[in-house]
Every structure is written in structure tokens, then in C-alpha cells.
C-alpha positions in Angstrom: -3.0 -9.2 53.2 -0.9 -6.3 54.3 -3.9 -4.1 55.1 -5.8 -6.8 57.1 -2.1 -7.1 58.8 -2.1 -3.7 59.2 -5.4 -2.7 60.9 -5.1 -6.1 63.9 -1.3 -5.7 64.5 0.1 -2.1 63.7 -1.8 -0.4 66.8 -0.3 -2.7 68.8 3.3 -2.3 68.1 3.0 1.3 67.3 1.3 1.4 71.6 3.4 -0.7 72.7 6.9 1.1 71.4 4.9 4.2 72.4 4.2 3.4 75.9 8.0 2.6 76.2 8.7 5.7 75.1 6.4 7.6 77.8 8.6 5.5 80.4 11.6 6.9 78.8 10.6 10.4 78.7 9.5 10.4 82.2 12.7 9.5 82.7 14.0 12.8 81.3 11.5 14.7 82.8 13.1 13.1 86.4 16.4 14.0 85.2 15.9 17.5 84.5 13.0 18.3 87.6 10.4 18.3 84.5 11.6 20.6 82.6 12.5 23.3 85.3 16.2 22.9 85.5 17.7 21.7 82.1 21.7 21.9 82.6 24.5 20.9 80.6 25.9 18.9 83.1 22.2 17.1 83.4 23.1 15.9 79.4 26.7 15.0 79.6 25.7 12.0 82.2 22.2 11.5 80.5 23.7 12.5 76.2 19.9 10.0 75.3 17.6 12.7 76.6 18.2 15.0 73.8 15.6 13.5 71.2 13.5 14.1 73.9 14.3 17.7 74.7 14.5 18.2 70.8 10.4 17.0 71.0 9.6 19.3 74.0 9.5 22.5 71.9 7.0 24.4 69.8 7.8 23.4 67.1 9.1 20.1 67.9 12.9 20.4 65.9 14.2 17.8 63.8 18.0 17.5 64.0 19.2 19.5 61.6 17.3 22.7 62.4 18.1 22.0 66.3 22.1 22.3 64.5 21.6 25.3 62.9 19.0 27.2 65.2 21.7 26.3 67.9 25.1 27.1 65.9 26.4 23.6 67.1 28.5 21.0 66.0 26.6 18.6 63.9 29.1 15.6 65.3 28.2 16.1 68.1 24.4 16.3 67.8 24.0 13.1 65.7 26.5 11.2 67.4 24.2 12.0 70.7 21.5 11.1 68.3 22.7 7.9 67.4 25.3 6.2 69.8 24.2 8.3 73.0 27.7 9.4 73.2 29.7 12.6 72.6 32.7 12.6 70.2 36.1 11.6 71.3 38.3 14.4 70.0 36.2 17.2 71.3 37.4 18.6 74.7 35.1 18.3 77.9 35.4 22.3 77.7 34.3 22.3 74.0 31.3 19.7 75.0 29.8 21.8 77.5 30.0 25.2 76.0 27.8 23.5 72.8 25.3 21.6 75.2 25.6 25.8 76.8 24.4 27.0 73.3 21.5 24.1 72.6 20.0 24.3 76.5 19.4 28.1 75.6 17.4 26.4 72.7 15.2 24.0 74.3 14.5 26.2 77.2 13.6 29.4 75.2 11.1 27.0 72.6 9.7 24.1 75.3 6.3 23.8 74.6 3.5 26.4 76.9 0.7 24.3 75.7 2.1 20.9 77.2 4.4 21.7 79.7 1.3 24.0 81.6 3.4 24.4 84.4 6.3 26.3 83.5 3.8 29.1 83.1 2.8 28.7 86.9 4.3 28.7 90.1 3.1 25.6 91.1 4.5 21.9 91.0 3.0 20.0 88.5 0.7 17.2 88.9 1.3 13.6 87.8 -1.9 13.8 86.0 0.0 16.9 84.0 3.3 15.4 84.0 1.7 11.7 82.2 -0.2 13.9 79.8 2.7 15.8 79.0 5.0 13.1 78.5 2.2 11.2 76.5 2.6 13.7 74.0 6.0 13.9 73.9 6.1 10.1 73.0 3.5 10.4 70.6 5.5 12.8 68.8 8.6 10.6 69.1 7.0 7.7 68.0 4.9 9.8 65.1 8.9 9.9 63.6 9.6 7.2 63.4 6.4 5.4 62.6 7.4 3.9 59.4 10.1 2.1 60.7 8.3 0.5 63.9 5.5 -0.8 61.5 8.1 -1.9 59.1 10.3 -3.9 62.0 7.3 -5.3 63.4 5.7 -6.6 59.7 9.7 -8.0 59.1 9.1 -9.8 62.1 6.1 -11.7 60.9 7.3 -12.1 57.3 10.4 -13.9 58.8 8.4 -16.0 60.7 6.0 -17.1 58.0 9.5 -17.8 56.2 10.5 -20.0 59.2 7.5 -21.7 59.6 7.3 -22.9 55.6 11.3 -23.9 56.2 10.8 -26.0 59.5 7.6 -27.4 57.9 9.7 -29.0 54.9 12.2 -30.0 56.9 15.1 -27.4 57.4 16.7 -26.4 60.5 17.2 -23.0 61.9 20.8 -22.5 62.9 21.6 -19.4 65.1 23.3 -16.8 62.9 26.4 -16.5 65.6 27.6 -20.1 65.5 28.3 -20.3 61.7 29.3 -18.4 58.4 27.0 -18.0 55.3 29.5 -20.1 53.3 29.9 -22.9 55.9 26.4 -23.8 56.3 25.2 -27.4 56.1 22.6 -28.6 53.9 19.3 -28.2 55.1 19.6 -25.1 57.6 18.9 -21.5 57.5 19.4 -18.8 59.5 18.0 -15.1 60.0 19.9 -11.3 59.7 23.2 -12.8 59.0 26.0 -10.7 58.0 27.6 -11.3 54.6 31.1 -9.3 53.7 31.4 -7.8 50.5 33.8 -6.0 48.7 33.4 -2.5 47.7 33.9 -0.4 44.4 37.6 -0.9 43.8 38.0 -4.1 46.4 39.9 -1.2 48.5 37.4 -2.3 51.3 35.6 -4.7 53.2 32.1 -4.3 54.4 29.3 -6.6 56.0 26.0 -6.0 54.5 23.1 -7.7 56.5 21.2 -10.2 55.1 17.3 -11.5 56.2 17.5 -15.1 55.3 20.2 -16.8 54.6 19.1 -21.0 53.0 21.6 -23.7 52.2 19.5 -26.4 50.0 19.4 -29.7 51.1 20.8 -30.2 48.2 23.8 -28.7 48.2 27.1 -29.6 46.6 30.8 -28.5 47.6 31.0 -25.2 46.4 27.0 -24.3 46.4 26.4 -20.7 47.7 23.2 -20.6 49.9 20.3 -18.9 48.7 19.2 -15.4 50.1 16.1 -13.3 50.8 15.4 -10.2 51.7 11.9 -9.4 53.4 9.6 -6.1 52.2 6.6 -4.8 53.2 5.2 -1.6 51.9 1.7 0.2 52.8 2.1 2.3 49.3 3.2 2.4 46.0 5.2 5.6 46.4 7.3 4.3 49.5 8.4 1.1 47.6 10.1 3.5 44.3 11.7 5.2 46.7 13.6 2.6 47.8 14.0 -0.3 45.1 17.6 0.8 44.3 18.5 -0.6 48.0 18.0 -4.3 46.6 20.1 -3.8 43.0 23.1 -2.2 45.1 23.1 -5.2 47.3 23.0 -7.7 44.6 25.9 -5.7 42.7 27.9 -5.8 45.7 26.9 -9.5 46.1 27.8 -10.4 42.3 31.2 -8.3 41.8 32.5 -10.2 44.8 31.3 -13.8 44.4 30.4 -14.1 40.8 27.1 -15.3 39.1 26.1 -17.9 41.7 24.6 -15.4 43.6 21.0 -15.5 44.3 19.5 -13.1 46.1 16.0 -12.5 45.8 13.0 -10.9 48.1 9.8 -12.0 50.0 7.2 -9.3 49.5 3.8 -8.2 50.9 2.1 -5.0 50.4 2.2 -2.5 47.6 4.7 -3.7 45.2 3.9 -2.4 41.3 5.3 -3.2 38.0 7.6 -0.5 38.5 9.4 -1.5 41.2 9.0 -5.3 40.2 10.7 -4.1 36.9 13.3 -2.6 37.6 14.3 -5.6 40.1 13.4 -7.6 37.6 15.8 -6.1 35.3 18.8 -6.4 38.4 18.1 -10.6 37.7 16.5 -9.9 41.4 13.6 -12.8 41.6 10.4 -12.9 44.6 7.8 -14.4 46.3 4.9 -12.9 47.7 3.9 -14.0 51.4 0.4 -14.6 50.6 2.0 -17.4 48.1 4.8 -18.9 50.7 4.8 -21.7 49.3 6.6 -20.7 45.8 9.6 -20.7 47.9 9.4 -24.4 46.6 10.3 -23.3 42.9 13.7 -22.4 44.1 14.7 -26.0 44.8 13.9 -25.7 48.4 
């Protein structure tokens, strides 16, 4: 089921993120007269461009070697990285004189072989300048591929969820107008947040939850019943990251007891490995291509 998933709908999402990403490093190619004039001050107004410059070079840098290549703060790289900003307690001066140190970077590694016309006098074409930020994307995408295949095949699997759920007579309710432990009988709701307590009960944290159920059955005091959705294209993937689901339910459990249930919805490469050891966290599934087991919960 996952690979006949896989070879109709994967291409598309993977295009389709990747032609947004050629819009976006157009953008940056604008921004910084394609390449010609990369400036500090260019990055402190536009702090989103820098996965892009990072994927201009030859080699294309991952973010740790642009740190080190660059002598830079690593703050402030992966808080460009991941929130687009720059860090609070670091002066404007500061700031500049560390975008000073990475521009040297990019400039002295940007890529001959795609970006033709820094090697010429003339302007490039827009036949050159689409090529070249077709490649760029690529490259950005290629990244991060996992992920977009993943969040596209979540998307379905929560839809196949809803579709069962609507079918036997539940309700979606929209996660922002109610609490996991105020829901009414009957109703379900997607990527809800669920605050649990940490090591110690020192701290509070919201953990994020796919699928959140209250029974129709349900009695004062009845927790709803929770799924998380996986989809793996290998067996290796999936062993990697089984321990994800145990530390969710041991932060579930140590805060609200043994009426916990949290359990996953699974398609793809899922062995008797991985189904053991979640086995072994009292971690209970379903597999897509069965939907309707969901029934043999008391839904």
C-alpha cells in the first residue's frame, strides 16, 4: 500500500514543494542581483535567504560546516535557519560583522558550474537564471525529502482516519475551540496539543498529538483515546525512530496515570522489531490498509 502510495502521489508533492522553492530562490537571486552583489545588509532585511546562499556553493554546505568554515556564531546561524530571525542579545555591530565573515563564504564557494555567469561579463539570461535556480531548489528540496513525503503521507493517513470516524458517526471538532480533556462524546480532532509534565514535574510542556477520539461512550472521567500516524518507506528509518513513541507514552503515563491510551496508525515498513519494542511500551496499532480495526478499540 505504501509503495503504490508512493509511486502516484510522492512526485507530486515532492514538485510541487519544489517548484515553490524555485519561486523562493528567485526571490533571493532578485534580492542579491543573482548572485553579483551578496551584502550583509541584503541578509539582515532578507535573514530566509541563507538556506539558499548555503545551497549555491560547490559543495553545497550543510549548517554546521557553513559554522565552522565561517568561524560564526552557531545562534545565530540556526536561529536564521529556523525562525528567520537574528538573536536578541547580539548587537546590530556584532550581527553584521558575522554575516561580514559568512558573505566571504558563499561568495568565494558559489557554484561556477550553475551560476555560468559570474564567470562572464555578461547579464545572465532568464533561461540561465530558471535553470540555475532549478537546481538550487532541487538541492533544497533533495534535504529535506523525507520529511515532505512523510507530511504529505500524514496527510492522507489522517484523512483515511477521518473518513472511517465521520463514517461511524463521530464529529470532527476543530482542535482550537476545545481541550483534549473537555471533549464530548462522539468527536475527534487532529494535531492537538496535550501538556505533560516533565522528568521531575519541574516543567510543563505540550507534546503534539495526531488524533485525539473521545468514545461515544464515554463516562465522567474517561480520557479520550490517541493516535499517532507513521509511515515509513524502510525498515531502517522506522528503528531509528521507535523510541519517539515510548517517550511520548512515558510522558503521557507519569502525568495522567494508566488510563492512557495512546497507540499508532501505521503504513509502510514496520517489522517485528520496531512492533516489539512498542509492543513492549503497552503501545497498541492499526495498520491503514486494515482501518477498520479502529473498531476493536470501542470506537
Amino acid at each position: 500500500m505504501y509503495n503504490k502510495w508512493f509511486m502516484t502521489f510522492a512526485p507530486k508533492a515532492f514538485r510541487t514543494t519544489r517548484i515553490q522553492t524555485t519561486k523562493d530562490v528567485k526571490a533571493t537571486l532578485r534580492s542579491t542581483e543573482n548572485l553579483t552583489k551578496i551584502h550583509p545588509v541584503t541578509i539582515r532585511k532578507h535573514p530566509e535567504i541563507l538556506s539558499t546562499l548555503r545551497m549555491s556553493t560547490c559543495p553545497p554546505l550543510a549548517v554546521d560546516r557553513l559554522i565552522g568554515l565561517a568561524d560564526v556564531s552557531a545562534n545565530l546561524v540556526k536561529r536564521m535557519e529556523l525562525e528567520n530571525k537574528f538573536p536578541t542579545r547580539m548587537s546590530a555591530k556584532d550581527i553584521d560583522l558575522e554575516l561580514t565573515k559568512i558573505v566571504r563564504i558563499i561568495k568565494k564557494m558559489a557554484d561556477p558550474d550553475i551560476f555560468v555567469w559570474l564567470q562572464q561579463p555578461e547579464d545572465p539570461s532568464a533561461t540561465e537564471i530558471h535553470r540555475a535556480a532549478t537546481i538550487v531548489a532541487d538541492r533544497l528540496c533533495g534535504a529535506v525529502a523525507n520529511p515532505i513525503i512523510r507530511n504529505a503521507q500524514e496527510k492522507r493517513q489522517l484523512a483515511a482516519m477521518k473518513r472511517w470516524l465521520i463514517a461511524h458517526g463521530y464529529e470532527y471538532a476543530k482542535t482550537d475551540e476545545l481541550r483534549f480533556d473537555t471533549m464530548s462524546p462522539g468527536t475527534f480532532s487532529f494535531r492537538m496539543n496535550v501538556p505533560v509534565k516533565l522528568a521531575g514535574n519541574a516543567q510543563t510542556v505540550n507534546i503534539p498529538i495526531d488524533t485525539v477520539i473521545m468514545r461515544k461512550s464515554k463516562k465522567k472521567g474517561n480520557f479520550p483515546i490517541f493516535f499517532e500516524a507513521k509511515s515509513a518507506g524502510d525498515f531502517t528509518n522506522t528503528n531509528k525512530r521507535r523510541k519517539e513513541e515510548a517517550v511520548k507514552m512515558t510522558q503521557l503515563r507519569s502525568t495522567y496515570g494508566k488510563k492512557v491510551q495512546f497507540n499508532l496508525f501505521l503504513c509502510g515498513y514496520f517489522d517485528t522489531g520496531y512492533l516489539g519494542y512498542e509492543a513492549a511500551e503497552e503501545i497498541d496499532w492499526v495498520w491503514e490498509h486494515r482501518v477498520g480495526d479502529l473498531a476493536k478499540f470501542g470506537l
